[in-house]
C-alpha positions in Angstrom: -61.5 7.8 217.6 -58.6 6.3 219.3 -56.6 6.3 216.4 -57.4 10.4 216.0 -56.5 11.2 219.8 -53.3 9.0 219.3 -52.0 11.1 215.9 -53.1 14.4 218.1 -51.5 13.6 221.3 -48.5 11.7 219.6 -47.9 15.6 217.8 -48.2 17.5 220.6 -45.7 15.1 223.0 -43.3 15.0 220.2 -43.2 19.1 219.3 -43.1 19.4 223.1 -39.9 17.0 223.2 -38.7 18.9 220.6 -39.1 22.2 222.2 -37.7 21.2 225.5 -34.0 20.0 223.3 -33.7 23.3 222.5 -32.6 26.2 224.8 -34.8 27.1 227.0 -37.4 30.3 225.9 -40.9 30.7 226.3 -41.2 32.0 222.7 -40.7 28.3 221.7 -43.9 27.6 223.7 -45.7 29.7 222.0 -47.8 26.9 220.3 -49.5 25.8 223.3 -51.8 28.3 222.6 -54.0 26.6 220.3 -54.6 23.3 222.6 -57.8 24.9 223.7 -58.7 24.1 220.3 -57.4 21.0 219.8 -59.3 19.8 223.1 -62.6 21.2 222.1 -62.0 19.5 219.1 -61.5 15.9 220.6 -64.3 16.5 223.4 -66.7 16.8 220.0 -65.2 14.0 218.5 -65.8 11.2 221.1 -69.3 12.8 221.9 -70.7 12.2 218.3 -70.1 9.7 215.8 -70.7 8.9 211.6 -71.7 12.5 209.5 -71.6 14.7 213.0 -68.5 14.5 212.8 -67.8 16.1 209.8 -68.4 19.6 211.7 -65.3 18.7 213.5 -63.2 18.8 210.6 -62.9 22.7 210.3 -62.1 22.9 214.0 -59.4 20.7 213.2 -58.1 22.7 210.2 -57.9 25.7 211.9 -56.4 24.2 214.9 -53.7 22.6 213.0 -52.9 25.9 211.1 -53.0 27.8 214.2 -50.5 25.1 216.1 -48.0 25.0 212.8 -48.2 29.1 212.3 -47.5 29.7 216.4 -44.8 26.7 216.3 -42.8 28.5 213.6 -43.5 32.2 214.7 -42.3 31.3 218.3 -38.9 29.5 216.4 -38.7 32.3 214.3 -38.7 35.0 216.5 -35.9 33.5 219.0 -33.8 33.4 216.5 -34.1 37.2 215.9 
């Protein structure tokens, strides 16, 4: 569980770092968005443990396609 947090959190603080080396626009923060999602996500996976958590995993999917789709569309779009 730590291990999980740690790859999600380590993610989020190094696309933030990312974002905040480039220019400044709010269209590259576009992917904050899905953390909702990401922190429903981890609240489930600390309160349940062995094959409960295999309902998490489509959270996670979705939040991860979702964070990579907004990251992009917000980079994207600045550049247009």
């Amino acid at each position: 569980k730590i291990y999980h947090t740690a790859l999600i959190a380590g993610g989020w603080i190094l696309m933030t770092a990312y974002a905040m080396l480039r220019v400044f626009d709010l269209w590259h923060y576009l992917y904050v968005l899905s953390l909702p999602l990401f922190a429903v996500h981890l609240a489930g996976v600390w309160r349940h443990s062995g094959k409960a958590l295999d309902a998490q995993l489509p959270l996670l999917v979705f939040s991860s396609f979702l964070f990579a789709f907004l990251a992009g569309f917000g980079f994207v779009v600045y550049l247009l």
